[in-house]
C-alpha positions in Angstrom: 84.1 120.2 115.4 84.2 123.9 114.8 87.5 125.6 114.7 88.3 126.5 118.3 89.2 129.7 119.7 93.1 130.4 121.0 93.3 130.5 124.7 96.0 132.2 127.6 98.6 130.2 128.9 97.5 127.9 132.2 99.2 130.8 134.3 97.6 133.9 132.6 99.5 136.2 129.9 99.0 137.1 126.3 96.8 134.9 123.4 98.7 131.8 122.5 99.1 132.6 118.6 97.3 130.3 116.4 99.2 127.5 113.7 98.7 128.0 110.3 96.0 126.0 108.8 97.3 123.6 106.3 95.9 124.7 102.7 94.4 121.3 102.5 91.7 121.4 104.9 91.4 119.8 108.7 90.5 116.5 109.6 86.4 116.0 109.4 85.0 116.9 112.7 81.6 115.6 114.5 82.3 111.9 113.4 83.2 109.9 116.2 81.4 108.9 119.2 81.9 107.3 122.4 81.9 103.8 121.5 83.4 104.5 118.2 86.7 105.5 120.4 86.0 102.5 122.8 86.2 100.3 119.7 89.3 102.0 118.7 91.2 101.5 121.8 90.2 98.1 122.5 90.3 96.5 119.5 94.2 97.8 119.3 94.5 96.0 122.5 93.6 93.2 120.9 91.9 91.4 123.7 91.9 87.6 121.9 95.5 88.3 120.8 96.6 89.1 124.9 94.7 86.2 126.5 95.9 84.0 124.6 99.6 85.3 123.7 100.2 86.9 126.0 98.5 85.9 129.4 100.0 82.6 129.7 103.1 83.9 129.8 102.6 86.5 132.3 101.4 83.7 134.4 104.5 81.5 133.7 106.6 84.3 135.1 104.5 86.0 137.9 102.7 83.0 139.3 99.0 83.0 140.8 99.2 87.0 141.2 98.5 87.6 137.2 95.1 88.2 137.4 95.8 91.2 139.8 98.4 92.2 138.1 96.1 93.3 135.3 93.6 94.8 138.1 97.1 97.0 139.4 98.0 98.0 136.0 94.5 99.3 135.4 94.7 101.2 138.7 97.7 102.5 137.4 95.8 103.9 134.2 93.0 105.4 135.7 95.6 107.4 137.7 97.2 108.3 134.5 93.8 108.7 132.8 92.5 111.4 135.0 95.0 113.9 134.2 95.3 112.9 130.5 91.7 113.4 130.3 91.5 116.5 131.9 94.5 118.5 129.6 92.5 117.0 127.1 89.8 119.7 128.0 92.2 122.3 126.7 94.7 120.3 124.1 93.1 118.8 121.0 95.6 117.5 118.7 96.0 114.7 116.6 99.5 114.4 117.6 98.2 113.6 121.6 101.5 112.7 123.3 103.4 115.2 121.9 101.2 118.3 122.5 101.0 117.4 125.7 104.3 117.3 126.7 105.1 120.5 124.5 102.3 122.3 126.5 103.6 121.0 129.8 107.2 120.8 129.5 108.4 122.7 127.2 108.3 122.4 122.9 111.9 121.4 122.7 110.9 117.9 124.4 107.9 118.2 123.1 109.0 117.7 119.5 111.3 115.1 120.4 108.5 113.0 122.1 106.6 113.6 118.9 109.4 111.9 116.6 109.8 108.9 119.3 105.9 108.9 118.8 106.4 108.8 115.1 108.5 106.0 115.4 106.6 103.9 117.9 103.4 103.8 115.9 104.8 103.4 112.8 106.5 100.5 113.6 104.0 98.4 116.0 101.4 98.8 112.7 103.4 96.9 110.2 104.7 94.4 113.1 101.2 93.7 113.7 100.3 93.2 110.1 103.2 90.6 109.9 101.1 88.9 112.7 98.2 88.4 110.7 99.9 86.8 107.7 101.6 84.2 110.0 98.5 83.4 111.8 96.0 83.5 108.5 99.0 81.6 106.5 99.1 78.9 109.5 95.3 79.0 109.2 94.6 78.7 105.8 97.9 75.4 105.8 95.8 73.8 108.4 92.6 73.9 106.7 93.6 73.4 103.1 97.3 72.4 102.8 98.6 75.3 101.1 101.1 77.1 101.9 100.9 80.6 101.3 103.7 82.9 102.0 103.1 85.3 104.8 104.1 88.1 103.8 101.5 87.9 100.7 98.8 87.9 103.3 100.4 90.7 105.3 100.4 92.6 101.9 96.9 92.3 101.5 96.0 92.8 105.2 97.7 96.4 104.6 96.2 97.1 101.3 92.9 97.1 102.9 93.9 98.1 106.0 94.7 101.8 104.0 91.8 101.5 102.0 89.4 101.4 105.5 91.7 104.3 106.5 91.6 106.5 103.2 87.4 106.2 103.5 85.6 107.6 106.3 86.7 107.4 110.3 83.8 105.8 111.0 84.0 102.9 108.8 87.0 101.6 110.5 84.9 102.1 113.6 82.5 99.6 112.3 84.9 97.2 111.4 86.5 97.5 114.9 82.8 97.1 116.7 82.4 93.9 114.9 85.5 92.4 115.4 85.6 93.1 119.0 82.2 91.7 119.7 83.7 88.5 117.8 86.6 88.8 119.8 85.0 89.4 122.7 82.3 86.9 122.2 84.8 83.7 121.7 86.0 84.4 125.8 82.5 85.1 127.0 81.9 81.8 125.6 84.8 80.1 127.2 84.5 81.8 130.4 81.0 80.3 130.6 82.4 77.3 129.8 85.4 77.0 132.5 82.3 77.9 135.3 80.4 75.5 133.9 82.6 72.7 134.3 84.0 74.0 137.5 81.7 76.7 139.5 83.6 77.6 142.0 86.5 75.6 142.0 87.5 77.7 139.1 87.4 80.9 141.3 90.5 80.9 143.4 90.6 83.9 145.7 94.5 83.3 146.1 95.0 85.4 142.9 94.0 88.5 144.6 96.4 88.4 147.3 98.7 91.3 147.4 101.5 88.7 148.8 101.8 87.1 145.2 102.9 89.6 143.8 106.6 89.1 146.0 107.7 86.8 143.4 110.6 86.9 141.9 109.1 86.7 138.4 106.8 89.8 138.9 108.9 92.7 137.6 109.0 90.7 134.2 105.0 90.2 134.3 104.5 93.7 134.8 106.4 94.7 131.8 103.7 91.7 129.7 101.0 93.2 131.6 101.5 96.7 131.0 102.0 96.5 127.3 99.0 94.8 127.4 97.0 98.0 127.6 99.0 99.5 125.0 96.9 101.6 122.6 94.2 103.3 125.1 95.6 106.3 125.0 95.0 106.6 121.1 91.0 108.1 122.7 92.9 111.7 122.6 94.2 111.2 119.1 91.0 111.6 117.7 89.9 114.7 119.6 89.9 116.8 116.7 87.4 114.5 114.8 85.2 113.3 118.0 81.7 114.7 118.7 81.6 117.0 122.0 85.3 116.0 122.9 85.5 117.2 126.1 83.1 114.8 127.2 83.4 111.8 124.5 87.7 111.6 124.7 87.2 111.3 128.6 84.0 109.0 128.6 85.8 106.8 126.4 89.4 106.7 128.0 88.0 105.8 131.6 85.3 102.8 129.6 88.5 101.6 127.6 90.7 100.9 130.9 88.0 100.0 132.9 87.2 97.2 130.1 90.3 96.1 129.4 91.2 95.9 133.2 88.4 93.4 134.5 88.0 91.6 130.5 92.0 90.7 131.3 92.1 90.2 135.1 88.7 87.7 134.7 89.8 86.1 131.8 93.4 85.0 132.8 91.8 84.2 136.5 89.8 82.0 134.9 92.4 80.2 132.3 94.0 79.5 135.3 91.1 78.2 137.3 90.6 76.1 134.2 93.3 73.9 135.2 93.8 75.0 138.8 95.8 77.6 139.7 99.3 75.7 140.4 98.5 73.2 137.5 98.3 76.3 135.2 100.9 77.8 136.3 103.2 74.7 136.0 101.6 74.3 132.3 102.1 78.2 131.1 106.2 77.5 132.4 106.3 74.7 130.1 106.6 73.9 126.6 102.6 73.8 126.6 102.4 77.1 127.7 101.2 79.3 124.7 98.3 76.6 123.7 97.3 77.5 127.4 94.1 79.5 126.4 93.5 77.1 123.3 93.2 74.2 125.5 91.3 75.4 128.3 88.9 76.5 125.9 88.6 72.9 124.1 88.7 71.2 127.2 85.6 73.2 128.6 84.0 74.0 125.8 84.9 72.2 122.5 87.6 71.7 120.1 85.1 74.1 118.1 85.8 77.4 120.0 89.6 76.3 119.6 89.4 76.0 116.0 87.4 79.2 115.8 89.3 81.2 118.7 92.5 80.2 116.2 90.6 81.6 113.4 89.4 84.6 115.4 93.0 85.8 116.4 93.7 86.5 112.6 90.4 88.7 112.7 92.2 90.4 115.7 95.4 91.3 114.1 93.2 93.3 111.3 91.7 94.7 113.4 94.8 95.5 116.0 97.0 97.2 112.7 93.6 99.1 111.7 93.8 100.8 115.1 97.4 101.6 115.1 97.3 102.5 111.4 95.0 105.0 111.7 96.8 106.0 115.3 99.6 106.2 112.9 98.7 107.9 110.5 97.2 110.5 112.5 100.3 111.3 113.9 102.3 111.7 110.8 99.8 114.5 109.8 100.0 116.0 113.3 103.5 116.3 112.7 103.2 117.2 108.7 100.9 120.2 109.4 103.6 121.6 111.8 106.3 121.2 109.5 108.4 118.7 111.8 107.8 116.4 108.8 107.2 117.1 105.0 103.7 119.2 104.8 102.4 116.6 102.4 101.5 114.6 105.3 99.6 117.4 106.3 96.9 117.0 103.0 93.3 116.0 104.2 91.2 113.9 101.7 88.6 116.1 100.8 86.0 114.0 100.2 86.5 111.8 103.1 87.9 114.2 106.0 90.4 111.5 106.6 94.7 112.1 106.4 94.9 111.2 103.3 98.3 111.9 102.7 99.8 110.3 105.8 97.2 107.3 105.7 99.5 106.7 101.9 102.6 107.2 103.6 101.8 104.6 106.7 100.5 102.1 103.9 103.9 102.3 102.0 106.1 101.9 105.7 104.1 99.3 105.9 104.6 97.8 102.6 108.3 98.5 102.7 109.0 96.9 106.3 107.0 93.6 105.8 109.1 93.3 102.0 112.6 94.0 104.1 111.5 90.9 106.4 110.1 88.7 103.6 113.8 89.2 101.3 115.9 88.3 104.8 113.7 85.4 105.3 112.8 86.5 109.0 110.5 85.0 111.2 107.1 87.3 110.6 106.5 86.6 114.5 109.6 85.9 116.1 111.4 88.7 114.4 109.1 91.0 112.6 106.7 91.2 115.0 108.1 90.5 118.0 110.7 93.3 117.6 108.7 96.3 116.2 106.3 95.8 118.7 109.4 95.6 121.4 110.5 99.3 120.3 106.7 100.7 119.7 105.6 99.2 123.0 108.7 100.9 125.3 108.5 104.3 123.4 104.6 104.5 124.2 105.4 103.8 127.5 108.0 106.4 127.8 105.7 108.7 126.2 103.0 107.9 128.7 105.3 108.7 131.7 106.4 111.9 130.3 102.6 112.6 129.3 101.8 112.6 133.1 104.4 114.7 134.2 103.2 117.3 131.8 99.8 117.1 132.7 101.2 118.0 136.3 103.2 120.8 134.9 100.5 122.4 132.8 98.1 122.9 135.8 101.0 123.5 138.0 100.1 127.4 138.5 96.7 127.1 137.6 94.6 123.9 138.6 91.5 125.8 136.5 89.0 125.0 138.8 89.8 121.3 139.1 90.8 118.9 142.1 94.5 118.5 143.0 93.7 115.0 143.0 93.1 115.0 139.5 95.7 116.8 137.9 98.3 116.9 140.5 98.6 113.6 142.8 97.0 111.6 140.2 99.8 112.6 136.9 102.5 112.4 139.4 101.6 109.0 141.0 100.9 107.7 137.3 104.1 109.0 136.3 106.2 107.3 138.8 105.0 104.2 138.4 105.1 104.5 134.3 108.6 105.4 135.0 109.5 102.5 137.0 107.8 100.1 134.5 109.3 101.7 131.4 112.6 101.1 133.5 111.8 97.5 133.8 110.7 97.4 130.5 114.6 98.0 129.4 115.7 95.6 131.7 113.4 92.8 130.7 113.4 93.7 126.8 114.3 90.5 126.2 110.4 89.4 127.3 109.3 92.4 124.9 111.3 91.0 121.6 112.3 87.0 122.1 115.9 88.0 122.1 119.2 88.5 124.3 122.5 90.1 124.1 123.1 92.5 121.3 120.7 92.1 118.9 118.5 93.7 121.7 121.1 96.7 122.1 120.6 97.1 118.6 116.7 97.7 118.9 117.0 100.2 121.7 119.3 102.4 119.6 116.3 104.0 117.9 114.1 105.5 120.6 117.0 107.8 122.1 118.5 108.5 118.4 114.9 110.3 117.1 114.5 111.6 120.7 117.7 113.8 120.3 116.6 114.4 116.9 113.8 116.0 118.0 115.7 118.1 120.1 117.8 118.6 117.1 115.1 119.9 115.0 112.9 122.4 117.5 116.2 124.2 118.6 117.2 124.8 115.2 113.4 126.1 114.7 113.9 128.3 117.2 116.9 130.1 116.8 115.9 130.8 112.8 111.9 131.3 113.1 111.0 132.1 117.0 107.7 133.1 115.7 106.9 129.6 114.1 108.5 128.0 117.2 106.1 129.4 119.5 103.4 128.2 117.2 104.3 124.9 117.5 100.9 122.5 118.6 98.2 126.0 119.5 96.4 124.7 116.6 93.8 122.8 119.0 94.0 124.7 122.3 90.4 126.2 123.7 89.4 128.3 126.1 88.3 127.4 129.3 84.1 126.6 129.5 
């Protein structure tokens, strides 16, 4: 990507003035492609790792309506898509969620969104990791005996996730495009499978009505749902490095949802039409209910695709903390070459066009919060995962809400020549109903982290503590440099056409 041009305000006035470079060079531009972002965004969804961890508890709380829960929340996305998309047109940063909201509603929560940012990414990426050395260590007892310690294979799954980070952009695309098809593949297979044995018995229309969604376990199934999706908007992250952004961040965004929204909605409609539908959902409410996915697929298929759709979800957690590594990481060196964070963050490798120096610090979080939960003996998915990926999961979905708001608020005076159903009803109806669900979200963070009571007041601490941080930090910018506060995030804004 060449360097891009400053541009005037949304509502007319002076040049914005261009950031600094950083000394050590820019991310490599012109690398990544369509389906290189698709691959990025899915496979951080982890589509294996939701069907069949996730989905069947969604169904235990929220009944037959599941299936359309994950058509509503989609819905939802798009809405909140179309506006995204279209700021990206004129925002290209690597720190996404924070420039947009510093464009739209002002630096000074712009800069605090950035640290809740920081947090939320760094900590879903080692959780995740933590995941793969429970499930490969539960993998490898069950085939040979052994018993490794998870956090060894954790270790190694970071060690190479930051090597695949360090190297080129699009090698980790590659890795993600084969693991997804794998992924992918495995519920294909099973799918086929359920119809098979079924045909239309499996198909209950019942799912789809809107009155199933009055239950009274539906807020809760929302809040499963939602975070289901988490990671999409990571198609704007790599603006800077993408190959005709304006068109590749917004291709790949609306292909992402649209994926993930029918891939989860079919699938879970059909786990339950394995059983049918109020068999399933009496099974996912009982002690049976997280080998719900496992045993439809062995009963339709084989104990083979159980086996290798147990194997499968360890290939899914690389390739989940590869996508929020380099999510990650790409943050931190959003935030380095501002200054909100040491500039050594900021470094690019030269000779792979990659954040080098951030892709070194993520590694060593990594590192240090998977060897915190190995010395307290904690549970690597009832603890370490479950609770990083509690916080990272609410702060992305605060971030998202406050995301469409700004979206509103940057093409509040000036729609530049697009529809007011695209960047005004759409950000605003995407922003309510993130707000709601990130409300719900605090409500129900016990379905987010396994736990009750105060050890969940203690997780929520964070979020707000960085938040006013932020705050901290870009009014103490401004009143001592005014001219480098008013630089903050112009590094990536282009003129219209």
């Amino acid at each position: 990507m060449t360097t891009l041009d400053p541009t005037t305000p949304p509502s007319g006035g002076g040049a914005v003035p261009a950031a600094p470079r950083s000394a050590a060079g820019r991310l490599a531009a012109g690398r990544i492609g369509t389906s290189d972002l698709v691959f990025f965004v899915v496979a951080a969804a982890a589509p294996l790792t939701v069907l069949a961890g996730v989905a069947p508890f969604a169904i235990g709380l929220g009944g037959a309506g599941a299936p359309l829960a994950y058509l509503v929340s989609g819905v939802l996305l798009v809405l909140f898509a179309a506006g995204f998309t279209a700021m990206s047109l004129y925002v290209r940063n690597a720190g996404a969620f924070y420039a947009y909201v510093a464009h739209g509603l002002g630096r000074v929560l712009g800069v605090g969104t950035a640290y809740v940012a920081v947090v939320s990414y760094n900590l879903i990426t080692p959780g995740v990791a933590a995941a793969f050395g429970y499930f490969a260590a539960d993998s490898i007892h069950d085939a040979t005996g052994a018993d490794l310690p998870w956090w060894v294979l954790s270790g190694v799954c970071v060690a190479a996730v930051g090597v695949l980070g360090w190297l080129k952009v699009t090698l980790s695309a590659k890795v993600l495009g084969a693991a997804l098809v794998l992924e992918v593949l495995s519920l294909l297979v099973m799918d086929a499978g359920i119809l098979g044995d079924r045909g239309t018995a499996a198909l209950d229309p019942a799912s789809f009505d809107p009155s199933t969604l009055a239950t009274g376990g539906v807020a809760g199934m929302f809040v499963l749902v939602i975070g289901a999706f988490t990671g999409f908007e990571a198609t704007a992250i790599y603006a800077e490095e993408a190959r005709d952004p304006r068109r590749t961040v917004s291709r790949a965004t609306f292909i992402a949802i649209g994926f993930l929204a029918v891939f989860y909605a079919v699938g879970c409609w059909l786990i339950m039409g394995a059983f049918g539908t109020e068999r399933a959902v009496g099974l996912a409410g009982a002690a049976a209910g997280p080998d719900l996915t496992f045993s439809a697929a062995e009963l339709h298929v084989g104990a083979w695709l159980a086996d290798a759709m147990h194997g499968l979800i360890i290939v899914s957690a690389f390739a989940a903390t590869l996508a929020f590594h380099n999510a990650a990481a790409r943050y931190l060196y959003a935030l380095g070459r501002e200054g909100l964070l040491p500039r050594r963050l900021g470094r690019v490798s030269g000779r792979h066009g990659s954040p080098g120096g951030a892709v070194v610090a993520q590694s060593g979080f990594n590192l240090l919060l998977i060897a915190v939960g190995a010395l307290l003996a904690a549970d690597p998915y009832g603890e370490v995962f479950l609770w990083t990926n509690g916080i990272g999961v609410l702060g992305i979905m605060a971030m998202q809400a406050l995301a469409a708001l700004a979206v509103w608020a940057y093409f509040r005076r000036d729609r530049r020549g697009m529809s007011a159903a695209r960047v005004v009803w759409s950000p605003l109806l995407a922003c309510a109903g993130l707000a709601v669900l990130t409300v719900l979200a605090v409500v129900h963070f016990d379905l987010l982290t396994g736990r009750t009571g105060a050890v969940n007041a203690v997780l929520l601490v964070p979020l707000p503590l960085v938040l006013v941080a932020g705050f901290a930090v870009a009014l103490r910018i401004r009143r001592r440099d005014p001219g480098r506060y008013a630089s903050l995030t112009t590094v990536d804004v282009e003129r219209d056409g």
